[in-house]
C-alpha positions in Angstrom: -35.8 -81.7 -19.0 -38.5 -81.2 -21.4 -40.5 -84.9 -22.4 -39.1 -83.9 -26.4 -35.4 -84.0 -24.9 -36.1 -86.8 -22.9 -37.5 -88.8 -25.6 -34.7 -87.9 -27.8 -31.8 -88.9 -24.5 -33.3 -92.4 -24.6 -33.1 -92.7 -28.8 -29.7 -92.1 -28.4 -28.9 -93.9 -25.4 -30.6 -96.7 -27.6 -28.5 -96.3 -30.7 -25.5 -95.6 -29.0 -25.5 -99.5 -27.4 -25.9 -100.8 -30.7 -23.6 -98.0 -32.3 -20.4 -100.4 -31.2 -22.1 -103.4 -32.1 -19.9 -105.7 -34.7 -21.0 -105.6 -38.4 -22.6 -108.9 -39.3 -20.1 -111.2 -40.8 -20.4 -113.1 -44.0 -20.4 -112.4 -47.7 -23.4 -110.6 -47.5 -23.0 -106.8 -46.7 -27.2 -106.2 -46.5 -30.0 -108.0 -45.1 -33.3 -108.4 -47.5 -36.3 -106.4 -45.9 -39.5 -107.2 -46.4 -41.5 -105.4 -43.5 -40.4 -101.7 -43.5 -42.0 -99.1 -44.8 -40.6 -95.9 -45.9 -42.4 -93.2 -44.0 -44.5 -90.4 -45.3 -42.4 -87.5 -43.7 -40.8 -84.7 -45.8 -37.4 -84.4 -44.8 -35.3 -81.5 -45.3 -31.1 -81.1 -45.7 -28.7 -78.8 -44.4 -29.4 -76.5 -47.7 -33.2 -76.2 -46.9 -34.4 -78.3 -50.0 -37.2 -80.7 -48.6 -38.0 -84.0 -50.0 -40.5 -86.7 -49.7 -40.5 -90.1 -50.7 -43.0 -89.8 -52.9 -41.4 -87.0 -54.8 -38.3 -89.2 -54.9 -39.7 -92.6 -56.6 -38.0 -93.5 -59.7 -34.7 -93.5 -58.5 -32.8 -96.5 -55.9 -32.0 -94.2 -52.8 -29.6 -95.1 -50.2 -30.1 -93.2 -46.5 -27.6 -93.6 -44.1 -28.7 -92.7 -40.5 -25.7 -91.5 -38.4 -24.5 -89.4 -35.9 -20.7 -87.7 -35.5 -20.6 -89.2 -31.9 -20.6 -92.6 -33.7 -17.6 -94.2 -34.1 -19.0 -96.6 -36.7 -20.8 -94.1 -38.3 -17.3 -92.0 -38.7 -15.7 -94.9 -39.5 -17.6 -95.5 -42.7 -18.5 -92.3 -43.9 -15.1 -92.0 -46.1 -16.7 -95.2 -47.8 -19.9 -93.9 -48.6 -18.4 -90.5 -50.1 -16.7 -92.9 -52.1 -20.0 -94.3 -53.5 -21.5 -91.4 -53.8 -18.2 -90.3 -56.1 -19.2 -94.1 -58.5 -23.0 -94.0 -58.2 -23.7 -90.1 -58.8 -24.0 -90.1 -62.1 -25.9 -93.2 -62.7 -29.5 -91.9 -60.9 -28.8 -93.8 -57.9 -29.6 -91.3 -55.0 -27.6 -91.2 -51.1 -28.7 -89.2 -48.1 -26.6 -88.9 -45.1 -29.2 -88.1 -42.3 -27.8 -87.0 -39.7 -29.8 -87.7 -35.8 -30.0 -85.3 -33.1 -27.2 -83.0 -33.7 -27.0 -79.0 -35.2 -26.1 -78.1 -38.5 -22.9 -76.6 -36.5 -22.2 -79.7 -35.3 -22.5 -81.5 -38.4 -20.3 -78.7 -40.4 -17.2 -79.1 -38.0 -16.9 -82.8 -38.9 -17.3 -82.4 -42.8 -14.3 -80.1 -42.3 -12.2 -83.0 -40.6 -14.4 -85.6 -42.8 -16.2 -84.2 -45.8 -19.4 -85.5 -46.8 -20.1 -85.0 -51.0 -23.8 -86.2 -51.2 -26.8 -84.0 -49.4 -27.1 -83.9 -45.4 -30.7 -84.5 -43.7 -31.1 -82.3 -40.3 -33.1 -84.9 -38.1 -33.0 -82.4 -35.0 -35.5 -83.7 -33.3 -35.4 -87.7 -34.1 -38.8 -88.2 -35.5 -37.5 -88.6 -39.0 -35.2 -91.6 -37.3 -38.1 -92.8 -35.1 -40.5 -93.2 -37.9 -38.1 -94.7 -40.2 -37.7 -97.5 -36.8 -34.1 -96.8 -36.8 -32.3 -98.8 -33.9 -29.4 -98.3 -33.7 -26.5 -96.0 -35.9 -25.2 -96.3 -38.4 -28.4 -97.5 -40.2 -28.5 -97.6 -43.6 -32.1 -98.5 -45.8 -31.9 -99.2 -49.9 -34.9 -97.9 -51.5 -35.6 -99.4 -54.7 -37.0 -97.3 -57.9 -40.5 -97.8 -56.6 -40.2 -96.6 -53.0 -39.7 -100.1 -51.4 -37.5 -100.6 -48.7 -35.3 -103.9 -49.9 -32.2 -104.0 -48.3 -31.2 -102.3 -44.9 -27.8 -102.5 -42.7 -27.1 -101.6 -39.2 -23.8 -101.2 -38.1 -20.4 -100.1 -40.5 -20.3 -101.3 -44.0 -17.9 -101.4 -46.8 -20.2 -98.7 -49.2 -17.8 -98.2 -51.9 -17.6 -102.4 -52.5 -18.8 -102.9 -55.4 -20.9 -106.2 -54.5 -22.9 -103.5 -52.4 -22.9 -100.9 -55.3 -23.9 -103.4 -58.1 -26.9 -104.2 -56.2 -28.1 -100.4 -55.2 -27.2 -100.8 -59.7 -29.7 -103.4 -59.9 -32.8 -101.7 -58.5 -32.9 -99.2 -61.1 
């Protein structure tokens, strides 16, 4: 096993232990951040189109960190199409970024559960591992200037329109 494999067995090991973990209870659906930092890595999706943070300021972005061994993370991907379907026309951006797994992988579960909104390829983990991803699902809220504000680990309710109104409010 190669040191890049290894590295990326133990980020999955780590995410899978906190991939079962319960989603945190209460009214609130998203904790406030004030220490992360959205990393200066250019990203690409399953269509080739790269992107960069930088190049995406102006707009609230939601990116959902997930993998299809996840059973949280296929749990609430139904949800977040669901957003996607309320919030795409109203310049609110979503990624689906997708850890460790082929684009083969990824395209047999869109055909049992489609996802509407673009697909990051993070192969290799280093998009996940800069971003200080934990655990999966993660999910960060970017606001219109590049902040991280808001960030959730574990399933969520996406489509709820407490959650949606304020991704609305960052615009």
């Amino acid at each position: 096993m190669t040191i890049k494999h290894a590295l990326i067995t133990l980020f999955l090991i780590i995410s899978l232990s906190a991939c079962f973990s319960e989603q945190e209870g209460g009214s609130s659906y998203l904790k406030t951040e004030t220490s992360i930092q959205t990393p200066d890595r250019p990203f690409q999706d399953l269509n080739g189109t790269s992107y960069t943070m930088e190049n995406l300021k102006g707009k609230p972005i939601i990116i959902n960190f997930w993998a299809t061994w996840c059973p949280p993370c296929r749990a609430e991907m139904p949800s977040m199409n669901r957003a996607w379907a309320k919030v795409k026309d109203e310049g609110i951006l979503m990624f689906a970024a997708n850890v460790g797994e082929s684009p083969e992988t990824i395209a047999k579960f869109t055909e049992e559960i489609p996802i509407d909104f673009p697909i990051i390829l993070d192969v290799n983990a280093k998009l996940s591992m800069a971003w200080g991803v934990r655990g999966m699902p993660t999910t960060y809220i970017i606001d219109a200037k590049g902040k991280v504000v808001y960030s959730a680990v574990g399933e969520r309710p996406w489509d709820d329109d407490s959650i949606l109104d304020a991704v609305r409010a960052l615009k």
